[in-house]
C-alpha positions in Angstrom: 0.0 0.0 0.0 1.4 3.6 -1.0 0.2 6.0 1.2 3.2 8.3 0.1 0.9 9.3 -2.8 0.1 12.5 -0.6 4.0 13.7 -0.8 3.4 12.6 -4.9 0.3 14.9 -5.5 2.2 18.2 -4.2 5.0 17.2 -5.9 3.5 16.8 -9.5 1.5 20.2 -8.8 4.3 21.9 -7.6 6.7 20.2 -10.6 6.5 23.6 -12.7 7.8 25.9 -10.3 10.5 23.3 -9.3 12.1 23.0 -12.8 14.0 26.1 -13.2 14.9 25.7 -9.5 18.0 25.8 -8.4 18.9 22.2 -7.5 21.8 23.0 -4.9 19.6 25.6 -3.3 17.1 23.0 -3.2 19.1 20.1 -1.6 20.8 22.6 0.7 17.3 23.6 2.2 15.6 20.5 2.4 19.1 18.9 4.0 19.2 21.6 6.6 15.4 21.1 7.2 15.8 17.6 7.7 18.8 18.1 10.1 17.1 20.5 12.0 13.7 18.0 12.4 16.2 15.2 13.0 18.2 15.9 15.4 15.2 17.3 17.3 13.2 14.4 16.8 15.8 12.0 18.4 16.6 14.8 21.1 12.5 14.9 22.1 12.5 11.2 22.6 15.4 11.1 25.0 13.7 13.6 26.7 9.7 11.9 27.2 10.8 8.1 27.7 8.3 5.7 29.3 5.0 7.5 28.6 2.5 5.3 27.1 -1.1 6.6 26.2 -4.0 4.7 24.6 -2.5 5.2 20.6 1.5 4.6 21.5 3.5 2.3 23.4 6.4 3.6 25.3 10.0 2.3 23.8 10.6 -1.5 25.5 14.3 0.0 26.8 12.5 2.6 28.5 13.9 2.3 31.9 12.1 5.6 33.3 9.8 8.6 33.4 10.6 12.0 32.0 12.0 14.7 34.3 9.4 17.5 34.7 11.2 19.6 37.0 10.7 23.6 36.4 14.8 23.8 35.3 14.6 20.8 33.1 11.4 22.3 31.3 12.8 25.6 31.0 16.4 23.9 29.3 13.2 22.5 26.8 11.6 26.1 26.1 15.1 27.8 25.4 16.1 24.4 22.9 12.9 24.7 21.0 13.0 28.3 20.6 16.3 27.6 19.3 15.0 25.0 16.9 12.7 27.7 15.8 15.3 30.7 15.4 17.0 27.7 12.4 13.4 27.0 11.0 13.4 30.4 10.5 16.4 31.1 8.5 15.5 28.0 5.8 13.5 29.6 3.0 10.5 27.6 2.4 10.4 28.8 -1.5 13.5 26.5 -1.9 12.3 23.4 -0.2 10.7 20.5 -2.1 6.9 20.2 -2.4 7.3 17.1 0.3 9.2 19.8 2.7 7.3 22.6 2.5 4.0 20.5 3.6 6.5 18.7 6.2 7.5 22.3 7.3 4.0 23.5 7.6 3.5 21.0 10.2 6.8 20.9 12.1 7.0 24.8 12.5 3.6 24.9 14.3 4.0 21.6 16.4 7.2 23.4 17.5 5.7 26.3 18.1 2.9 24.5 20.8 5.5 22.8 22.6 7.3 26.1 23.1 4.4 27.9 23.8 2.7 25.5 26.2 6.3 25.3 28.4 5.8 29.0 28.1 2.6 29.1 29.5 4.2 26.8 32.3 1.0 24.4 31.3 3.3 21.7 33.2 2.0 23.6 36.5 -1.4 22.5 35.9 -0.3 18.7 35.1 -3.9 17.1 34.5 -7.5 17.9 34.2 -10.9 16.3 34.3 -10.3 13.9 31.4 -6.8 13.0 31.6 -4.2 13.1 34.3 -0.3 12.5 34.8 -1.1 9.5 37.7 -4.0 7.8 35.6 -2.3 8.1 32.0 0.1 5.4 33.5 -1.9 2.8 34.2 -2.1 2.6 29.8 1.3 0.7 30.4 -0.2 -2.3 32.2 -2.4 -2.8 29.0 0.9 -3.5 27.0 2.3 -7.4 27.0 5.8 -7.5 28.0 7.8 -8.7 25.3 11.1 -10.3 26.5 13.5 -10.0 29.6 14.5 -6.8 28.8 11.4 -5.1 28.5 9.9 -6.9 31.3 13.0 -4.8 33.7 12.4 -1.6 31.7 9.0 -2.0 33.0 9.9 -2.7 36.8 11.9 0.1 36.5 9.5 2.9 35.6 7.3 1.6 38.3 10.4 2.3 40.8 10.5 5.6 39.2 7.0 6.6 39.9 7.7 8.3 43.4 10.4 10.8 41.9 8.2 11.8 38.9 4.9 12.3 41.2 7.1 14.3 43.4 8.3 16.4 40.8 4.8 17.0 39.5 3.5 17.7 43.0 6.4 20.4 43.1 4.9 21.8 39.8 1.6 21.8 41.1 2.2 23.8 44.0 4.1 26.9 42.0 0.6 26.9 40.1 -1.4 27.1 43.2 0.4 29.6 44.3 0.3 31.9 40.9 -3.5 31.0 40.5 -2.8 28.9 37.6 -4.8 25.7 38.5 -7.6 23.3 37.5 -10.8 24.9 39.1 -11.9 24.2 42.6 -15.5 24.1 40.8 -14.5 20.4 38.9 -12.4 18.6 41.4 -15.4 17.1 43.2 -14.7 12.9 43.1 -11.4 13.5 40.9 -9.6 12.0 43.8 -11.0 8.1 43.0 -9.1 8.4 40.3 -5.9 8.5 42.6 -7.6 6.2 44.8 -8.1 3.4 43.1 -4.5 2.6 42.5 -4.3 2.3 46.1 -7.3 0.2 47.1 -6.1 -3.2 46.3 -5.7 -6.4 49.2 -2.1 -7.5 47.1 0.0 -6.0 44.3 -0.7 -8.6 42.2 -4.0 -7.3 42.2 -2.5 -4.0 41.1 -3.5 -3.3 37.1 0.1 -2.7 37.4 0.7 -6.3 37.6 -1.1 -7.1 34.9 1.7 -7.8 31.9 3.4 -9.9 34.6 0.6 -12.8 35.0 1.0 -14.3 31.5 4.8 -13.7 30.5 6.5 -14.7 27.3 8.2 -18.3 27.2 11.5 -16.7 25.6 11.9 -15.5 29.6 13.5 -18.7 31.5 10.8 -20.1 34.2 13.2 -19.1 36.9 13.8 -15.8 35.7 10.0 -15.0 35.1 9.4 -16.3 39.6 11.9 -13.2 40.3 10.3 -10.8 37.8 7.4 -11.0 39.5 8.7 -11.0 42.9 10.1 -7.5 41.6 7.6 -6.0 40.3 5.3 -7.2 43.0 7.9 -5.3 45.4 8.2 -2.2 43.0 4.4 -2.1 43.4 4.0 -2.0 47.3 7.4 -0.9 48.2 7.3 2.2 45.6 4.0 2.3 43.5 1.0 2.3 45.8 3.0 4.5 48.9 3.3 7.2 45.9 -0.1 7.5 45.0 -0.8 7.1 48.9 1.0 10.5 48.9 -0.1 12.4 46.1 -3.9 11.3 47.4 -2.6 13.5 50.3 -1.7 16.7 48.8 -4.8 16.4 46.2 -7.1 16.2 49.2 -5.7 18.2 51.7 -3.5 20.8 49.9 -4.9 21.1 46.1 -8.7 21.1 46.7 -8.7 23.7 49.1 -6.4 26.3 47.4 -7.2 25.4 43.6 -9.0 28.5 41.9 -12.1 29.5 42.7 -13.1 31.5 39.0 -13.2 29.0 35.3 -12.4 31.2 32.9 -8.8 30.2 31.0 -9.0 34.1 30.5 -9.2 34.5 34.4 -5.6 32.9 34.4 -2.1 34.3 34.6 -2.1 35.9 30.8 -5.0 34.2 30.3 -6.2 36.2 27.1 -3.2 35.3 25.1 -3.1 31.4 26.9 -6.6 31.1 25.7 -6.1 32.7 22.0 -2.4 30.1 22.2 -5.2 27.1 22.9 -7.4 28.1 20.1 -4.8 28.3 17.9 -3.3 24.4 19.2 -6.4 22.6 18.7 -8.0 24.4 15.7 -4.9 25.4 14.0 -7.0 28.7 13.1 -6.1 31.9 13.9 -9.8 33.0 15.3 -10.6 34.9 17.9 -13.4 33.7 21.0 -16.2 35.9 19.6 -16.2 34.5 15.9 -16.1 30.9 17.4 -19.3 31.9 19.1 -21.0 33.2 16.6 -20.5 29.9 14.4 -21.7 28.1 17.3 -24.8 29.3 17.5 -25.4 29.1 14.4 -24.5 25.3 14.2 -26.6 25.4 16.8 -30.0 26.5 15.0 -29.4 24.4 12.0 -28.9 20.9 13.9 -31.5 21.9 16.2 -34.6 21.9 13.1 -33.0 19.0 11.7 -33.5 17.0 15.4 -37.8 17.9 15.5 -37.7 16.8 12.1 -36.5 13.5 12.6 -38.2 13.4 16.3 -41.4 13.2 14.3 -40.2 10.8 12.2 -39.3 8.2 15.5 -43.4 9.1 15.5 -43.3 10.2 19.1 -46.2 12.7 19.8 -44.9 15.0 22.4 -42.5 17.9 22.6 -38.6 18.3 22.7 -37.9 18.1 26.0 -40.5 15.3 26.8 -38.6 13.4 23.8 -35.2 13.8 25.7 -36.7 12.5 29.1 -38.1 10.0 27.4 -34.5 8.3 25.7 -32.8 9.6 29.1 -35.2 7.2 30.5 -36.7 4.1 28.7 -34.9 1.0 29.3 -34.7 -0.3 25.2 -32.5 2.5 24.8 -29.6 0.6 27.3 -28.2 -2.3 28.0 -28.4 -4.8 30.4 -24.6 -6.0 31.2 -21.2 -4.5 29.9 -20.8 -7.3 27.7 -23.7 -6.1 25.6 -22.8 -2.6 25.3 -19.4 -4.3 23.6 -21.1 -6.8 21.8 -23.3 -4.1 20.5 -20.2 -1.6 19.5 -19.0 -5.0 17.9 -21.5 -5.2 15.2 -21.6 -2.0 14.5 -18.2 -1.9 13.8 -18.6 -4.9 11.9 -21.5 -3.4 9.7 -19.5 -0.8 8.8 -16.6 -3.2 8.3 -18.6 -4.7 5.1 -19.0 -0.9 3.2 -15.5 0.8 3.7 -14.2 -0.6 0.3 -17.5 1.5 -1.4 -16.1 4.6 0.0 -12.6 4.6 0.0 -9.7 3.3 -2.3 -7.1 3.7 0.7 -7.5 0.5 3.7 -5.2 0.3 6.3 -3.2 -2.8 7.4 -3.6 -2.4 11.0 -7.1 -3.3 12.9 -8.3 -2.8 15.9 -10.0 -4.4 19.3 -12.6 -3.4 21.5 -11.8 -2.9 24.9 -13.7 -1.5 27.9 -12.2 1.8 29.5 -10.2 1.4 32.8 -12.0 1.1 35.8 -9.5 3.4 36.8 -10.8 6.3 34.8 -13.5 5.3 33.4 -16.0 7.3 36.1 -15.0 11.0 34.4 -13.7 9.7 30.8 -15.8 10.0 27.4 -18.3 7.6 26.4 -15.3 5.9 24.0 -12.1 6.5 22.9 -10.5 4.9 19.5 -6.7 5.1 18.4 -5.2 2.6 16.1 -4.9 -0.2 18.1 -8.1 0.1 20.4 -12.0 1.0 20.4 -12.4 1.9 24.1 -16.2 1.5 25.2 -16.8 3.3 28.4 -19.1 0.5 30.3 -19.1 2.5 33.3 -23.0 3.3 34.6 -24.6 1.8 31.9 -27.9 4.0 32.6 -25.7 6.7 30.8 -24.3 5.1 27.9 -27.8 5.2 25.4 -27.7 2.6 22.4 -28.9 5.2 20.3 -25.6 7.3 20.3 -23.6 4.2 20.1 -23.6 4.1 16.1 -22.3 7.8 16.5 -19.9 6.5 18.6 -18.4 4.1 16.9 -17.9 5.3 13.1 -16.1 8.2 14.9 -13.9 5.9 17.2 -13.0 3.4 15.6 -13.4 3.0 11.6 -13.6 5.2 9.1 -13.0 7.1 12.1 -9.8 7.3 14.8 -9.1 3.9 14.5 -8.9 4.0 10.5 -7.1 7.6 10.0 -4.8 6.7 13.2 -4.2 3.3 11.1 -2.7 5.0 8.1 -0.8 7.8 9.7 0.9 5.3 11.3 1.6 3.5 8.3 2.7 6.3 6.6 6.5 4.9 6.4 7.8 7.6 4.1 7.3 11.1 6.1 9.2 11.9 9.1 8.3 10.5 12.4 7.2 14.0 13.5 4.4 13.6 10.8 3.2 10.8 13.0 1.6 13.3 16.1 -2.0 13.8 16.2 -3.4 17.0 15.0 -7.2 17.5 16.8 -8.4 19.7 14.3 -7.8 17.2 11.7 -8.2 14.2 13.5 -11.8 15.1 15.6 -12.9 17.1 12.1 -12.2 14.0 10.2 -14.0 11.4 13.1 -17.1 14.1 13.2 -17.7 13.7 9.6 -17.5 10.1 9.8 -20.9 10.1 11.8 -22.2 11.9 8.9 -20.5 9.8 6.4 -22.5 6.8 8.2 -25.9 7.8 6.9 -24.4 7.5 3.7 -23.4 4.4 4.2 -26.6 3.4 5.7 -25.1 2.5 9.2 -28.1 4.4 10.8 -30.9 2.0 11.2 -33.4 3.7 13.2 -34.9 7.4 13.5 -33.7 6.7 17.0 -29.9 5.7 15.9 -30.2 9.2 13.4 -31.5 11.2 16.2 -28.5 10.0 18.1 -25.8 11.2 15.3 -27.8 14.7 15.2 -27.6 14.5 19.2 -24.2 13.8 18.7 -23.6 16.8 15.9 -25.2 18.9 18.0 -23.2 18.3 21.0 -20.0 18.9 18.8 -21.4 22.4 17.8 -22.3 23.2 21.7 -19.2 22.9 22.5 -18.3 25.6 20.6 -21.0 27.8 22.2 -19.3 26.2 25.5 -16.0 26.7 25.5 -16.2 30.1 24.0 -19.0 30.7 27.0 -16.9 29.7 29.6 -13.1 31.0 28.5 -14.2 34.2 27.4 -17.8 35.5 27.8 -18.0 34.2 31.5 -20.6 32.2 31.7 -21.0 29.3 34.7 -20.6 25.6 35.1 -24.4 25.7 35.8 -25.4 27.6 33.0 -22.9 25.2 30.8 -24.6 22.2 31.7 -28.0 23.7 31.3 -27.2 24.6 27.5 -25.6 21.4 26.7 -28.1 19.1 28.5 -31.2 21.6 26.5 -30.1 21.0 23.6 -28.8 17.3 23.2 -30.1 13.6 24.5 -27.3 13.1 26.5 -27.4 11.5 30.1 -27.2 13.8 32.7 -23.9 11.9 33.6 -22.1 12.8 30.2 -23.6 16.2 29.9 -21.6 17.2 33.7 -18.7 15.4 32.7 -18.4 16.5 29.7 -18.7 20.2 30.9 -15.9 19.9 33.3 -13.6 18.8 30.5 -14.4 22.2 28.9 -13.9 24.0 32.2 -10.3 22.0 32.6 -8.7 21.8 29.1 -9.8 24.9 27.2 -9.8 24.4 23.7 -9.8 21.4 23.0 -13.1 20.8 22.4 -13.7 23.6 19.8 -11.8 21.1 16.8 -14.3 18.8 16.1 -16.8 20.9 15.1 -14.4 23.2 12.8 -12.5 21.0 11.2 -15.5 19.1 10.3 -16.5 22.5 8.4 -13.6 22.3 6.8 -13.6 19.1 5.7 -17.4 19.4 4.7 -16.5 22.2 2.7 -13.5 21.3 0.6 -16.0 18.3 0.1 -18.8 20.4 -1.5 -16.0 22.8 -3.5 -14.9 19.1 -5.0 -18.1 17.9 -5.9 -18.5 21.5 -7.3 -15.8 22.0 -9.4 -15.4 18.1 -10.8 -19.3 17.4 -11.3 -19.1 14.4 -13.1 -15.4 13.8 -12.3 -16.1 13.8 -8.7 -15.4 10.2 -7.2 -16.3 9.6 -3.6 -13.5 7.4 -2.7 -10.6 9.5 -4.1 -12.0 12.4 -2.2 -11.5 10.2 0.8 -8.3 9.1 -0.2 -7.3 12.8 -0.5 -7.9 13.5 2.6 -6.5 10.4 4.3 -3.2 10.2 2.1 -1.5 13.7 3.2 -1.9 12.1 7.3 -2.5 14.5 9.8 -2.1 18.0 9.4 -3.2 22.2 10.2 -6.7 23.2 8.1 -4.7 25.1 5.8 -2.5 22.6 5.0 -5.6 20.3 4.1 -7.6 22.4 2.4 -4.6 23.6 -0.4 -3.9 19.7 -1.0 -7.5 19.4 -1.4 -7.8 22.3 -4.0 -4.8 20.6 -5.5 -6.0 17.8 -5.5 -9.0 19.0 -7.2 -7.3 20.6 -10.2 -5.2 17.4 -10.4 -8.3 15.4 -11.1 -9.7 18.3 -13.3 -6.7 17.7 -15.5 -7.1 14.1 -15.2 -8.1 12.0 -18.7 -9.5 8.6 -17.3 -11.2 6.2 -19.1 -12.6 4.6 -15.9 -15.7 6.2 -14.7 -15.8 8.0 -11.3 -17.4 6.1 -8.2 -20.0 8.4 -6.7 -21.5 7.9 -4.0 -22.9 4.5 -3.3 -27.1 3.6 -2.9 -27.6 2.0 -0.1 
């Protein structure tokens, strides 16, 4: 499989200007660029080792955890601004087409990891959907591989105390600057400390969990003391550490976090909030215009959910509808087992129709997994990356079949599981090209639960209303997160627009306010880069008619991997005047009846 045919499409547009280049010029740029990227690259690894999350494994020879001391992330702020002062000084004119669209993603990742140290982000180390002490229990889920690996792995948990303490120092220069997660959210947060702690053995520990099946290349002898140490590293080192950092986030965070929500309410919070925007949408817009579009996302989904409401053929009003799927019993499961087994057909459903609307498969597939009991009481409703659909089977009475097919085309496949598939099959860009881009990556899993109706995934009026509730909750956030960050409004009045204007459980609506409140900005990608996407769609059926052809549209936008908005939508018009250009027998493949 090519999926270098991005780099091959801005080369053959770019071809004309490239001919009457200047060849050295050329080679000297792009072998200065690639220095540059290199030698960072390698440099950024030696400095994050032993971090797994739910898409990537941690190196096997990773025998700790990143220092996150203030001086060490300070020595990172003053390397990457010199990384930028040499991206600077390579004109981008005498780059190849492949390295002026790798350059348009390296400068800004750059830029974010400067900016964030900047910010001092690392003094506000977690937030309601992800933290520093949960986001390691993703390396139990990991199989140990060989001898080696299986010691790495007993060594980061020995490491645990020293990076906690670190972060705990980091936590309390926040406090004390008023640059903290909001006293407002941290209600309950602390099971998620606690339940690393509450277990009769360590071998009970989810920490222990690589080491009850190890591989037969590891003698029998040797595998009896690997357990015996990484039992030890667990009680000895692991579960006193959390002990302590339960401590402070009871006794000393709680009570002095801040008492306002507003990211604008922070040290410099104006420019920390526009720097957020700018992260996760990779769009320079300002709070106000975000708003604006909101609302009127807003509207539009909100005539398209009465109309399919009457066709479910229920009689009564909007708000009677939602109590009534917040509340009927066919709309959930019984058991966690049927909640997966339910995801599992759908994904299978949708399985059988990919090859009708794209040209481009991946290699890699994916399993269904339940979410940590660990984190599962404050995560998402599901989480996909390559490797794993993660179905949240926590309080069942919140997770409604009728968002489930939602759920899973934007998860797993042709969502994040498919997309994170082919970027990381993408062998021929540079590893950097490999990090995930939200704006991209939610934009592109957003219009995947439109793509589904297409596909005719949807089964039900109940199972469309669901994608709508869905949609609508995508453009609420944006409503949401401006709301909050910049126009002041309260966790109340959040949860009251969000739980209005969507059929989401009363659980998922509060817990999916409180990730606004905590990690501004993030949620305002989804919705705009589906625009995007949606539109470069329509300006392709526009300008090739006939020529259009729903799977190399697709294909477009998969090839290129994960990029900014601007990147995507000049490949896209490239792409479009490629295929205008384009004499082909074969006749296009619009899209498919079903």
């Amino acid at each position: 499989m090519k999926l270098w045919i991005g780099g091959l499409l801005w080369a053959g547009v770019a071809m004309a200007t490239m001919v009457h280049a200047d060849t050295t010029k050329n080679d000297s740029a792009d072998a200065r660029f690639k220095a540059v990227y290199t030698e960072e690259w390698k440099w950024r690894q030696q400095q994050f080792p032993g971090l797994d999350d739910e898409d990537r494994e941690a190196s096997a020879r990773d025998d700790r955890l990143p220092a996150v001391d203030a001086a060490t992330q300070q020595r990172r702020l003053k390397y990457w601004q010199d990384v930028l002062k040499k991206v600077a000084a390579i004109p981008p004119d005498e780059l190849s087409a492949e390295n002026r669209v790798n350059l348009a993603v390296y400068k800004p990742q750059i830029e974010n990891l400067a900016a964030s140290t900047r910010f001092r982000e690392y003094e506000m180390p977690f937030n309601s959907d992800s933290q520093f002490w949960s986001d390691l229990g993703f390396m139990a889920n990991r199989p140990i591989k060989d001898l080696k690996h299986a010691q790495a792995y007993i060594a980061r948990l020995n490491d645990v105390p020293r990076y906690f303490d670190e972060n705990v120092v980091n936590m309390r220069a926040g406090l004390k600057r008023g640059f903290s997660v909001p006293r407002e959210v941290l209600d309950g947060r602390d099971v998620s400390i606690s339940t690393f702690i509450n277990v009769k053995a360590p071998q009970d520990s989810d920490f222990y969990k690589p080491f009850r099946k190890l591989p037969s290349n590891i003698p029998a002898d040797e595998q009896e003391k690997l357990r015996a140490d990484c039992a030890s590293a667990i009680s000895e080192r692991v579960i006193p550490a959390y002990a302590k950092l339960l401590r402070f986030f009871r006794d000393d965070y709680m009570p002095h976090a801040r008492k306002t929500l507003a990211a604008e309410a922070l040290p410099d919070g104006k420019a920390f909030y526009r720097q957020q925007i700018m992260e996760y949408t990779t769009l320079d817009l300002d709070p106000e215009a975000i708003h604006q579009i909101g609302l009127k996302e807003v509207a539009r989904i909100d005539a398209e959910m009465q109309t399919t409401m009457k066709a479910t053929g229920f009689a009564g009003d909007f708000p009677a509808f939602q109590k009534f799927l917040r509340s009927d019993p066919q709309f959930y499961a019984k058991t966690p087992d049927e909640l997966l087994m339910r995801a599992s057909w759908i994904a299978k459903r949708v399985d059988g129709k990919l090859s009708q609307f794209f040209g481009l498969l991946p290699r890699g597939r994916f399993g269904i997994e339940p979410v940590p009991a660990a984190i599962a009481p404050f995560w998402t409703a599901g989480r996909g990356g390559p490797h794993t659909y993660w179905v949240n089977t926590y309080d069942l009475p919140s997770r409604s079949l009728y968002n489930l097919t939602a759920l899973t085309l934007h998860e797993s496949a042709p969502g994040h599981s498919f997309q994170g598939s082919l970027v990381e099959e993408q062998k021929s860009v540079p590893d950097f090209r490999h990090d995930y881009i939200s704006a991209y990556g939610e934009g592109w899993a957003l219009y995947c639960e439109k793509l589904g109706k297409e596909m005719g995934i949807y089964q039900t009026p109940y199972d469309d209303f669901g994608r709508l509730s869905y949609e609508m909750w995508r453009a609420a956030r944006l409503v949401i997160d401006t709301g909050i960050h910049h126009k002041g409004w309260t966790r109340a009045q959040s949860i009251k627009y969000l739980a209005d204007h969507t059929a989401l459980s009363e659980h998922e609506v509060e817990t999916e306010v409180d990730r606004y409140i905590s990690w501004p900005g993030q949620a305002l990608s989804y919705k705009l880069g589906e625009i995007k996407i949606l539109e470069l769609r329509a300006l392709a059926e526009k300008d090739l008619g006939e020529k259009f052809d729903i799977r190399k549209f697709h294909d477009a936008v998969l090839d290129i991997g994960s990029v900014p908005l601007p990147v995507l939508e000049e490949h896209i018009r490239e792409f479009i005047a490629k295929e205008k250009n384009t004499e082909s027998g074969a006749k296009p493949v619009t899209t498919p009846k079903t």
